[in-house]
C-alpha positions as CSV (number, residue, x, y, z in Angstrom):
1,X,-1.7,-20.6,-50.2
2,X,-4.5,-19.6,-47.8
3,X,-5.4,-20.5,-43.9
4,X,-8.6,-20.2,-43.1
5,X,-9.9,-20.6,-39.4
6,X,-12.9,-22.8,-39.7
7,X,-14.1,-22.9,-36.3
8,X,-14.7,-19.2,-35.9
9,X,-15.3,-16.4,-38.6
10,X,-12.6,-14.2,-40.4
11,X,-10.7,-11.7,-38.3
12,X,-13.9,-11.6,-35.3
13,X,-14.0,-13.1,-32.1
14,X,-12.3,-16.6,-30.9
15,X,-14.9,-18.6,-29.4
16,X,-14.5,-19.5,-25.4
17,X,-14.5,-23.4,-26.2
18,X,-10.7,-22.8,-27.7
19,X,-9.2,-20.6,-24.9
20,X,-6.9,-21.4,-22.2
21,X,-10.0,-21.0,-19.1
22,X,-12.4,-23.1,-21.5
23,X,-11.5,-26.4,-23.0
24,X,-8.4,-25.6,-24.2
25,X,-8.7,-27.4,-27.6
26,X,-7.3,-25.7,-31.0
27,X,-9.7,-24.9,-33.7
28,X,-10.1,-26.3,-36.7
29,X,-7.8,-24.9,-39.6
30,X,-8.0,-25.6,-43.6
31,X,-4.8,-25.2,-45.4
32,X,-5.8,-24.2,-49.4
33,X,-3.1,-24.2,-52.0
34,X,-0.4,-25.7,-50.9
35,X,2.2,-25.2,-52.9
36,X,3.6,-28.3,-55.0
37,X,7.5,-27.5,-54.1
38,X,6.0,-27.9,-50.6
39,X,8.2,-30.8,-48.1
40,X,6.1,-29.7,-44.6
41,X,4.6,-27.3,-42.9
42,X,5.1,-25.1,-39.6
43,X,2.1,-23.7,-37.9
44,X,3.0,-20.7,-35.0
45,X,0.2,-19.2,-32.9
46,X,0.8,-16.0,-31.3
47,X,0.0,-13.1,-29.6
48,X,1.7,-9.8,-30.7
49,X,-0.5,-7.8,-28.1
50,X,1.7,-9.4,-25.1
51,X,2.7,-7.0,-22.8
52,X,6.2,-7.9,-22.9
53,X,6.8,-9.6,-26.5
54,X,5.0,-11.8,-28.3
55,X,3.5,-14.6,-26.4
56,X,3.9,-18.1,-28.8
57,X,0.7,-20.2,-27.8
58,X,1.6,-22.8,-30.1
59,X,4.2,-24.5,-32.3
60,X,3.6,-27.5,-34.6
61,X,6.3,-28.1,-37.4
62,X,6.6,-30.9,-39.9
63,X,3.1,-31.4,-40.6
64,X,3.2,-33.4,-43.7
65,X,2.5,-31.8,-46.5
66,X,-0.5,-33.4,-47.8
67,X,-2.6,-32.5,-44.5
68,X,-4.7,-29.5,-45.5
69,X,-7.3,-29.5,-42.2
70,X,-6.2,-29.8,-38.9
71,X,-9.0,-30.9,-37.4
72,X,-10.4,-29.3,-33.6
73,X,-8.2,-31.2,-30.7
74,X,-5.7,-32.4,-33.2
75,X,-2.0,-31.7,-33.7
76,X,-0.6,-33.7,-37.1
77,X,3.1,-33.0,-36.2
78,X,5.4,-32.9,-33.8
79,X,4.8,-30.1,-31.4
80,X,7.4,-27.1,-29.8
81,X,7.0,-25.7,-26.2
82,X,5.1,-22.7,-26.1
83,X,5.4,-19.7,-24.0
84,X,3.4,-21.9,-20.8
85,X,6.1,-24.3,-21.0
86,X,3.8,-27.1,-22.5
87,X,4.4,-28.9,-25.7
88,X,1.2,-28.4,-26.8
89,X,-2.0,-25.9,-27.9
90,X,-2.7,-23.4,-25.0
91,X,-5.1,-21.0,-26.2
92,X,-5.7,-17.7,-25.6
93,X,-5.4,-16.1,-22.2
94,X,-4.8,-12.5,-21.7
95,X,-4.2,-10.8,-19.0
96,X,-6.2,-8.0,-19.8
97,X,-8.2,-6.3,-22.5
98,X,-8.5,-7.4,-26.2
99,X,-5.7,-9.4,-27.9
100,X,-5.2,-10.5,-31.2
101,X,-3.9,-14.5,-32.0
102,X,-2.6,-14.6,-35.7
103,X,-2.6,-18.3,-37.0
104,X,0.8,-18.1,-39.1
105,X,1.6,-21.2,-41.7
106,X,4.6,-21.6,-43.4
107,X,5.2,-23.7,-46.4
108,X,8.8,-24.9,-46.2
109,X,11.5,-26.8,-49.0
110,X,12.3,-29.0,-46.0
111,X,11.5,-30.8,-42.9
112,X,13.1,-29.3,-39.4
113,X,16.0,-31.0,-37.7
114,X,14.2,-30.7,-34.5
115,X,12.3,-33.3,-32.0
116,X,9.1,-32.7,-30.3
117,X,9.5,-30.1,-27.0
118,X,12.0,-27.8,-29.2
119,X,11.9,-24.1,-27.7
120,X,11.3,-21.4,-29.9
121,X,14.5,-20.4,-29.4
122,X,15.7,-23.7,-30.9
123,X,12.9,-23.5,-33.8
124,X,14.4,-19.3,-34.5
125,X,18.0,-20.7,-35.0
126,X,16.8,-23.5,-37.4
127,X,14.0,-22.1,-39.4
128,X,15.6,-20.0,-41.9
129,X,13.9,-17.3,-44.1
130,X,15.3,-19.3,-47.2
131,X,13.4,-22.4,-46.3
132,X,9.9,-20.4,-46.7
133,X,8.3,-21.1,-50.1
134,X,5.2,-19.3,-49.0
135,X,3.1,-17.7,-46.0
136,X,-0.1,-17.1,-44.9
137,X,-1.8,-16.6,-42.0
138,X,-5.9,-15.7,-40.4
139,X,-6.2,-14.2,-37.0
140,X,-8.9,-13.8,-34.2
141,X,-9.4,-11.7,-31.1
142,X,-10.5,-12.4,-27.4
143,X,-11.2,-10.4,-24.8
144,X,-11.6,-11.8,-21.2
């Protein structure tokens, strides 16, 4: 299975347009080789160069498994409440200096007993390591 971040180039620089200041939208995504044991997905943006802990920007779980491209502005699933306190995409925003967002995507056995709003405190007691069938994940920097 592979992620890769259509709307900007591998591992280089997030464009403005998809940052928390600009218009706040999430970039397009293509999901390659799902594998076939596959019942949904679970998308986590984060940013491990928070200075406190890693900052959770977004959190989109039982995305069926037959999507492979989330499209720009789009979220096909239900959505948990990131680190602003919004059920939705917030893109990048940091404080200071150059951070890096990793685009992590699970492919899970099963769908998550959760609703739409879940914490990711909720979504770390559910998901389970033995629900992973595989990983992947594409990342991209900004700098204010």
């Amino acid at each position: 299975m592979q992620i890769k971040c259509k709307s900007f180039s591998k591992d280089n620089f997030i464009p403005s347009k998809f940052t928390y200041d600009k218009e706040n939208i999430n970039p397009s995504l293509e999901i390659i080789d799902i594998p076939a044991k596959t019942k949904s997905l679970l998308l986590i943006m984060e940013d491990p160069d928070a200075p406190n802990e890693t900052f959770i920007h977004w959190i989109l779980f039982n995305i069926p498994k037959d999507v492979k491209q989330i499209e720009e502005d789009s979220a096909p699933g239900n959505q948990g409440r990131n680190d602003f306190g919004n059920n939705k995409y917030d893109g990048p925003a940091p404080p200071s200096g150059k951070h890096k967002y990793v685009f992590n995507v699970y492919a899970l056995n099963c769908l998550l007993d959760l609703k739409n709003g879940a914490s990711k405190q909720l979504l770390s007691t559910t998901f389970k390591d033995e629900m992973i069938i595989e990983k992947t994940s594409c990342f991209g920097y900004y700098k204010k």
